[in-house]
C-alpha positions, 0 to 999 in steps of 0.5 A: 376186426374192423369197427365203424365208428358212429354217434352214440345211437344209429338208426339205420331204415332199409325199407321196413327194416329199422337196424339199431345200436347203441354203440359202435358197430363191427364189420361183423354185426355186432356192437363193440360193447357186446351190444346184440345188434337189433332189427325190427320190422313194421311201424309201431302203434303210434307210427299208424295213427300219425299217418292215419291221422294225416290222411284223414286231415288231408281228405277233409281239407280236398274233399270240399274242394274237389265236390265243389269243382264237380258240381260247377263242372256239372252245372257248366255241362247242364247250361250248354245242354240247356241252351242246345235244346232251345237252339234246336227248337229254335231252328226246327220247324214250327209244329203244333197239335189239335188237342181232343178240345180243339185247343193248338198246342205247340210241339215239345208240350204236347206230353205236358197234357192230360187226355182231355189236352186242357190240365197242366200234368208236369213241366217236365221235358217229354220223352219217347211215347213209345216207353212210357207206361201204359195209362199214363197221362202224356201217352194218352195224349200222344196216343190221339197224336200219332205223328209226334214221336217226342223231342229227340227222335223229331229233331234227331238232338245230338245226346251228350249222355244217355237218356232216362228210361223213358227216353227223356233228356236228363242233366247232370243230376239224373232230374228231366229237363223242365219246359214251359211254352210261354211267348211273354216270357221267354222272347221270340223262341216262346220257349222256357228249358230249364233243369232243378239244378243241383237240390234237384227242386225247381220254382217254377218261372213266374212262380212267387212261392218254392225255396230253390235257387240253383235251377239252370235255366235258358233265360239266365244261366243260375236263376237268384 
């Protein structure tokens, strides 16, 4: 009978197969001593919570770190979407309406209006006339102007992911864009687009109240 021998304890791991002997062990499987040669499969109790206790430290020191590089990601992706919808007003023809009270009111607006063409109603960016529901505000303005069919389908803008349900551009956060028509403000273009950014709430431009400072906007890239 051969023997091979060993330190005083041997532990032996094959995969989740844990061999141990006390003793020096034999070509036949048996410890010298008389010792049972013994296999124990698994880990232990105290063995998963260690791993356990491990994953968990891990996930909460990458998770921070993995949110904050995806929303800078996603506000990155809402600035380039910001500025492409200035560069396409800015390099459209220009187009305004006659609201039912004779005011002129410059295209991409116009849905921002109540029937009477006179009551700010939202900042929000328009949509398609088409799916918005019956009886609210915009469409009955757009109703009175048949020829405007709403900012993408006028300017054919190309669409980095899909619109909302009524047909609006959306940032990265789900929110319409938000468009204010404002030549003192906003320069040659008259024109102001932003989103709510990240909070998914705006201060609107000019305004001194509203606690918000994540707003992407066209004038600057993270409003202060």
């Amino acid at each position: 009978m051969t023997r091979h021998l060993y330190l005083e304890s041997i532990f032996l791991v094959n995969g989740n197969v844990r061999l141990t002997c006390m003793h020096a062990v034999s070509n036949q499987g048996r410890c010298s001593s008389g010792g049972i040669l013994r296999m124990r499969k698994g880990f232990t109790v105290l063995e998963m919570l260690i791993v356990v206790t491990v994953i968990l430290a891990l996930a909460g020191i990458t998770y921070p770190i993995l949110n904050r590089i995806r929303e800078r990601s996603d506000i990155a992706a809402t600035t380039e979407l910001v500025q492409s919808v200035l560069a396409a007003i800015s390099s459209y023809p220009s187009k305004t309406f006659t609201g039912t009270d004779g005011r002129i009111w410059p295209a991409w607006t116009l849905g921002q209006y109540d029937q009477s063409g006179a009551i700010l109603v939202t900042t929000q960016m328009d949509g398609d006339p088409s799916l918005y529901p019956t009886g609210d505000p915009s469409q009955l303005t757009w109703r009175a102007q048949p020829s405007y069919t709403g900012f993408v389908n006028m300017t054919g803008f190309p669409l980095p992911w899909p619109l909302n349900a009524k047909g609006q551009l959306i940032d990265r956060w789900h929110q319409p864009l938000n468009i204010m028509y404002d030549p003192k403000s906003f320069g040659s273009s008259g024109f102001g687009i932003w989103s709510n950014g990240p909070d998914r709430q705006t201060v609107y431009p000019n305004s001194t109240t509203g606690t918000s400072t994540d707003d992407v906007t066209s004038w600057k890239g993270i409003s202060d």
